[in-house]
N, C-alpha and C positions, 0 to 999 in steps of 0.2 A: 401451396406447400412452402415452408419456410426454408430457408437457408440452411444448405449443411456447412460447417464449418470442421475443416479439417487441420487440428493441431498436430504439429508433428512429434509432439510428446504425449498425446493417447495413445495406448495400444490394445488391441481390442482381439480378442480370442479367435480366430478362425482356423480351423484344419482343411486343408486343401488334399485328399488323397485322392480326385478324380483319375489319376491314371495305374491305382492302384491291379485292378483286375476288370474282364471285363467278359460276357458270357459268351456264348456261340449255344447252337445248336446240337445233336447229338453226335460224337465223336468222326462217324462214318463221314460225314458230310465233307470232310474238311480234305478229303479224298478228290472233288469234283473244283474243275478250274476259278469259277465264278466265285464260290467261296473263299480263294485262297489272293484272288483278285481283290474282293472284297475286305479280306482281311490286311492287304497290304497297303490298302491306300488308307484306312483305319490306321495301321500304324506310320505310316508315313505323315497325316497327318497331326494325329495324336499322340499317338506311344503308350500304351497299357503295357504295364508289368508283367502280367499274370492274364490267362485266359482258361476259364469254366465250361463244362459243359457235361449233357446226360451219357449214358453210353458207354462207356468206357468199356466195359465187359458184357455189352452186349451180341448178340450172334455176328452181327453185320463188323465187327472188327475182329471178329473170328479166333480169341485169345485161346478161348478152352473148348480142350477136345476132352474125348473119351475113346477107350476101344479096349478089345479084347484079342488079350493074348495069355495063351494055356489056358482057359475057362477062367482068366482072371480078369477083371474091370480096371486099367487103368489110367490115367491121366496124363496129356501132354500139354504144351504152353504153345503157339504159332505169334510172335511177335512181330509179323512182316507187315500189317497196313499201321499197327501202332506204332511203328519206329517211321514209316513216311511220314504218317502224318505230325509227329511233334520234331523230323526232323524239317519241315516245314514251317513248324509255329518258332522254332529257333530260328531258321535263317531270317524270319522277319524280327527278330527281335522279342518276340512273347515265349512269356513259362509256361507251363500246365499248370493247375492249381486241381490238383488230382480229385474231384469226385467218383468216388468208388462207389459206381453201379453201371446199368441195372444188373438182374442176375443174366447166365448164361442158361439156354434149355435144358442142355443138360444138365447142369449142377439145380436148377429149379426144384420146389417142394411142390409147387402147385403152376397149374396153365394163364393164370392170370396174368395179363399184358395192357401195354397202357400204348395209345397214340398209334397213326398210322402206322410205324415201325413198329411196330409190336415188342417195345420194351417189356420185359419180364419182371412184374412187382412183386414178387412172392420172396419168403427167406429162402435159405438154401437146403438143398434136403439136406448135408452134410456139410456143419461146422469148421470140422476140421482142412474140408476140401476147400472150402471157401476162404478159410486161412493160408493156406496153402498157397493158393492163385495170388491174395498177395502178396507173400512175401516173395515167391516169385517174381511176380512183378515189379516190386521195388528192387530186387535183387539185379532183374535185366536191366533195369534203367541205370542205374549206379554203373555197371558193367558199360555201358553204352555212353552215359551223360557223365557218367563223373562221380564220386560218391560227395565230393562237397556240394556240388551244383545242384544234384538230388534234393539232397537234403534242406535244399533253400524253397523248395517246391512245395506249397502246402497242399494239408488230405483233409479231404471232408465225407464222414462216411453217409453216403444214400443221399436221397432228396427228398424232403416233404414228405416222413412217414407219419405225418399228423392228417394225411388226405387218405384213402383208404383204395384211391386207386394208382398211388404214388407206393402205397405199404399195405398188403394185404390185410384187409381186417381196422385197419390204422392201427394195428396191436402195438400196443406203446412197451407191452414186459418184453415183445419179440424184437424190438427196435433196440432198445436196451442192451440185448444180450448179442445181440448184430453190432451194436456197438464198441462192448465190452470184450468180445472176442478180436474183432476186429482192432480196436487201439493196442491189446497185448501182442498180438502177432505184428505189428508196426515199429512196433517200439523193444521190439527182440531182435530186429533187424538194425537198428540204435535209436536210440533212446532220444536223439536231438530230433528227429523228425517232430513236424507239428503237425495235430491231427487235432480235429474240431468236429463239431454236432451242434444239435441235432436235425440242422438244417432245414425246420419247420416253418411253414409259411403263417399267414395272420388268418384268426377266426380262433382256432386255439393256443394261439401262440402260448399267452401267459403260464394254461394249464402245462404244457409239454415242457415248459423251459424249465419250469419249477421244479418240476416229476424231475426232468432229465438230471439238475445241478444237485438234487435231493440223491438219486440215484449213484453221480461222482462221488457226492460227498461223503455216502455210506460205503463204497468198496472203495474210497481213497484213490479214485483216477485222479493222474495230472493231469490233466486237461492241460490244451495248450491256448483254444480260445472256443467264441461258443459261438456258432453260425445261424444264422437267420433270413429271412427273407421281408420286402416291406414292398407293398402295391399299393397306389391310390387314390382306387375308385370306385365308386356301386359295382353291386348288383349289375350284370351285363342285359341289356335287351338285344336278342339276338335276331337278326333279319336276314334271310337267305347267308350268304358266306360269311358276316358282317357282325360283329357284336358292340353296341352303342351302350357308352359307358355316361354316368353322371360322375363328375369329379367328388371326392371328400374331401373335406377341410382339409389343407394343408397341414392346421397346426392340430387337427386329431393324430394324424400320424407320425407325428415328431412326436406325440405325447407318449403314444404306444411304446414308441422305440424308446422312451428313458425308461420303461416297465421292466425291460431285457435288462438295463441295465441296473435297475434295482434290485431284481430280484437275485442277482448274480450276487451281488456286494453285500446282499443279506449274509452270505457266505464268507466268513473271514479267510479261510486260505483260497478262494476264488476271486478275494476282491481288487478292480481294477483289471480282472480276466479282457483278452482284447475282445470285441464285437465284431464279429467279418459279417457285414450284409452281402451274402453270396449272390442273390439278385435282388435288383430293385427296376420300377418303372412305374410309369401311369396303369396299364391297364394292364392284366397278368394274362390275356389270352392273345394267343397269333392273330386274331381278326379283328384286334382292338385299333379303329381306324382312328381312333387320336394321334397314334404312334407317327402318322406320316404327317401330323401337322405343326402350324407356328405353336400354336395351344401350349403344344408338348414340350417344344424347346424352351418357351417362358418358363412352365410350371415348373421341367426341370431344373434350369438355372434355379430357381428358389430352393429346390431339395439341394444340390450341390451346395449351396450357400452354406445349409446346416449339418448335413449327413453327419459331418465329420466330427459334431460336438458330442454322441458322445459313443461313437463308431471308429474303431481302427480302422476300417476298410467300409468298399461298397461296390459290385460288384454291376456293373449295369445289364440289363438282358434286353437285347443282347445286341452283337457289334453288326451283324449283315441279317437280311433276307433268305440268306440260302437257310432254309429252317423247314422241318415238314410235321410237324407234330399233329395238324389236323390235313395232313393229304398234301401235293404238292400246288404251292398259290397260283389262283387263276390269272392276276394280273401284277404288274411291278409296284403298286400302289393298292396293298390288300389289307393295310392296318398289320404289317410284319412289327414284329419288335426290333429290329432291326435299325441301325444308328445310319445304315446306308441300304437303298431298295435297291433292288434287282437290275441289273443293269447298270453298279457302280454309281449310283445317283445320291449324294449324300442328301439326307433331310434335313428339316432345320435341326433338329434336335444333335444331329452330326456336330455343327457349331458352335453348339453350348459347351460341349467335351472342348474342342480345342479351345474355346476361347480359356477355362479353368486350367487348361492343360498350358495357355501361352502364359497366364495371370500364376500360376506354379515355376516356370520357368524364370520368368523375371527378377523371380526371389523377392525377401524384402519384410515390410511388418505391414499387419492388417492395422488400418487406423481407421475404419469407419465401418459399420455393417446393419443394415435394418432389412426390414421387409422384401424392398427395390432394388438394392444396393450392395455390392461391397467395394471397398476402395482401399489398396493397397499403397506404401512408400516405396517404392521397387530400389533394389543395389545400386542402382543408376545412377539415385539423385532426382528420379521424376515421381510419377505416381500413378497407376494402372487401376481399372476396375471392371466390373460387367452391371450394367443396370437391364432389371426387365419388367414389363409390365404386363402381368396375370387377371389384375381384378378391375381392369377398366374397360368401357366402351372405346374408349377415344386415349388421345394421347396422353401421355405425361412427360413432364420435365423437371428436372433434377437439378435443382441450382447447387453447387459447390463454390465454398471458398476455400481455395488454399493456400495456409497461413505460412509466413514464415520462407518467402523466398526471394530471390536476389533482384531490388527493386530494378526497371529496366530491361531486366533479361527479356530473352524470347523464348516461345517455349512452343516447340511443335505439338500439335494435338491429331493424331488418329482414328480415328472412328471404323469398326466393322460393324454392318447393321444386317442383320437378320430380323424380317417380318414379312409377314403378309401381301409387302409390295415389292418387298427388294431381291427375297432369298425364298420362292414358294414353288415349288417343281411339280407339287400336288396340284396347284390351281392350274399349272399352264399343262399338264397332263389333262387335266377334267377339261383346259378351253380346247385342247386338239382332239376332244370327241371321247377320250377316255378306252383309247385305243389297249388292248390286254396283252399285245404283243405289239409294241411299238418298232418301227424299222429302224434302223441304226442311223439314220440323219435324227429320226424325232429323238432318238436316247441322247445325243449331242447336244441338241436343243435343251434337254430334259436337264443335262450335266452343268449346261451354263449358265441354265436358270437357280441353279443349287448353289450358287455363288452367293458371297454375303457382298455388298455395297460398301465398299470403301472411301470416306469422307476426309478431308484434312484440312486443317486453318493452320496460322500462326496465332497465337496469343499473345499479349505484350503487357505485362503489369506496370502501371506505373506509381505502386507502392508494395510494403511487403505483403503484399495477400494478391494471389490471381483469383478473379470470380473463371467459372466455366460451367456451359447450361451443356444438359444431354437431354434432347427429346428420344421419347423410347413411343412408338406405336404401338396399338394396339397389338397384343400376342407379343410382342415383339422382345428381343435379348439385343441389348447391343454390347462388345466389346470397348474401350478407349485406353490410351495410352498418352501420358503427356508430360513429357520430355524438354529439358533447357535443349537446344541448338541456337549454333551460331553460324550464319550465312555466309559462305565462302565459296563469291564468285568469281568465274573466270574472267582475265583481264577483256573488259570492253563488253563483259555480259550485262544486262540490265532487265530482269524479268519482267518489272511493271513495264518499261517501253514496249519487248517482245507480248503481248499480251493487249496491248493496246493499239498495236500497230495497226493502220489503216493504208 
């Protein structure tokens, strides 16, 4: 591999919105300690904006009732586990990003249910009811959160009604009309809320996106952006609890996602609409066991690299384990989607997010970006980036020159490595016998091994360019950071003596 050279007058296009939003499981869950443990050390060390999930109106947060009084049917609202749980997602610091579903039983048209919790996929028997519930709903939260603070909140109505057990039928004119009902009753509550669709996953995307923008553009909705979903991999082969995935090309799926955004900009007063990926990941089922591995956090780091070119947002699925869509998981390591397993144990893929989330923080201009690589000029004066390596057997290394800096200086250089040797809690689970309830010294063990490996040199150029190598292992993402300092020791300290000392 040849020499990158980094000039400090290229600038190179990169959108960084990794801590935009980020998924969770269905609303109820967020109820139970583990989850909310989960979710704190998520944002302690990352920080997402916004957090997703299914459920919202389903029986288990218990919003809509019904009952009878004088022989008449009437409707009430019960807002007491909705109001704990997001005034939990606030104290940690995350928004709602309102997904509006599934249905409630009773307001249901038909018995169709989806997942262990028996999410309700059917429309509603009554339109008007179903408008009703939310502008209620928005109504209470405004009352409760604030009407500016609300309002900063984005809605997305339903999930994947292009699947037919996500949307009864996958009826696309009934989607529509669940749609169009639903943005008008939103936006009669005011008009600055932002409300998106049709939040269809891949296989028909194209067709549903088309239909959907065809659909806006005929009854003249503003739409505010248009939601999507993007997974990355075969066909599952499924073995007892366990579903074994073949990865897809990378670059097939980034090709997909510019289709969204063509077909959108076909549309002159749509064009430039923003793109929210409401979820994304390697493998779209709960038992996809790449999810616990190095694989995962490589791969991901490459999708973060580009999500953002030509995606306002992206939504990862999702941040913990605490998740029961197919039953509650046999063990802490069951291929969860989940950025941290059961028991608090970050994966590697945990890593990738911060590392985008610290290379965000440091600010600054993107001046290098390929396949392996980005490398950022940070506010600092130094230079940051994350390298990872997806498509090799064996190691790689990444030579960089950086041009244009002050001949002599010293420059601290950082290193966090996540691979296979350094940062793997899946392996040293599998070598302690692959225990399904592990006892609380092994989840310790489990936590320490979930540690990324931190390296440090000094550098010292002596003309204006510093060379600087990064070996990246196999599977592996590393972090670096590289920084001028100037050595300021205490009187009579001398590090190489202490160090040397015999």
């Amino acid at each position: 591999m040849g020499t990158i050279v980094i000039n400090r007058e290229n600038e190179v296009c990169f959108h960084n919105n990794v801590d935009y939003c980020v998924g969770t499981g269905r609303m109820g869950l967020a109820l139970t300690k583990e989850y909310m443990d989960q979710l704190k050390l998520v944002q302690d060390e990352i920080g997402f904006s916004f957090i997703r999930g299914h459920g919202l109106f389903s029986d288990d947060m218990a919003i809509y009732h019904e009952y009878e009084e004088n022989g008449v049917t009437k409707v009430e609202y019960n807002y007491t586990y909705l109001d704990r749980v997001f005034d939990q997602y606030l104290e940690v610091g995350i928004r709602p990003y309102l997904e509006l579903g599934f249905m409630p039983d009773k307001l249901a048209s038909g018995k169709q249910t989806i997942f262990y919790w028996k999410g309700n996929t059917t429309p509603p028997k009554d339109y008007s009811l179903w408008c009703d519930m939310v502008k209620s709903l928005l109504i209470h939260l405004m009352d409760r959160y604030g009407k500016e603070e609300v309002l900063s909140w984005p809605i997305e109505v339903w999930n994947e009604p292009n699947l037919p057990g996500f949307w009864e039928k996958a009826d696309m004119e009934e989607y529509f009309k669940l749609f169009h009902n639903t943005f008008d009753a939103i936006k009669s509550i005011d008009k600055r809320f932002k409300v998106g669709g049709p939040a269809v996953c891949g296989g028909t995307d194209e067709k549903w996106i088309s239909a959907f923008m065809k659909y806006c553009h005929e009854n003249e909705l503003a739409i505010d952006c248009v939601t999507r979903h993007h997974y990355t991999v075969e066909l599952p082969e499924p073995e007892g609890h366990y579903a074994y995935h073949k990865m897809m090309k990378a670059e097939d799926g980034f090709n997909n996602l510019k289709t969204t955004r063509a077909i959108i900009d076909s549309f002159d007063e749509y064009r430039g609409l923003p793109i929210n990926i409401t979820e994304f990941n390697t493998s779209y089922t709960p038992q996809g066991v790449i999810h616990d591995t190095n694989m995962n956090a490589a791969f991901l780091a490459q999708q973060l690299s580009r999500l953002g070119d030509v995606n306002e947002s992206y939504s990862y699925w999702t941040f913990g384990d605490v998740f029961e869509e197919m039953g509650v998981p046999f063990t802490p390591f069951h291929g969860g989607f989940g950025l941290v397993a059961n028991g608090c144990i970050p994966k590697p893929t945990f890593w990738t997010f911060a590392f985008y989330k610290q290379l965000k923080k440091l600010g600054g201009v993107c001046r290098y970006r390929d396949e392996d690589i980005v490398i950022i000029e940070t506010d600092n004066g130094g230079f940051a980036g994350i390298a990872w390596n997806t498509d090799h057997d064996t190691a790689i290394t990444k030579n960089v020159e950086l041009m244009d800096v002050l001949c002599g200086q010293s420059y601290s250089m950082i290193q966090k490595i996540v691979d296979e040797d350094t940062c793997n809690p899946l392996k040293l689970w599998h070598d302690l016998g692959e225990n399904p309830y592990p006892s609380k010294e092994q989840i310790r063990l489990l936590q320490d091994a979930s540690k990324p490996l931190i390296k440090s040199c000094v550098l010292k150029n002596t003309k204006e360019s510093l060379p600087v190598e990064i070996t990246i292992n196999k599977n592996g993402v590393v972090f670096f950071e590289i920084k001028p300092v100037n050595c300021k020791p205490d009187r009579g300290y001398n590090y190489e003596k202490v160090v040397s000392y015999r």
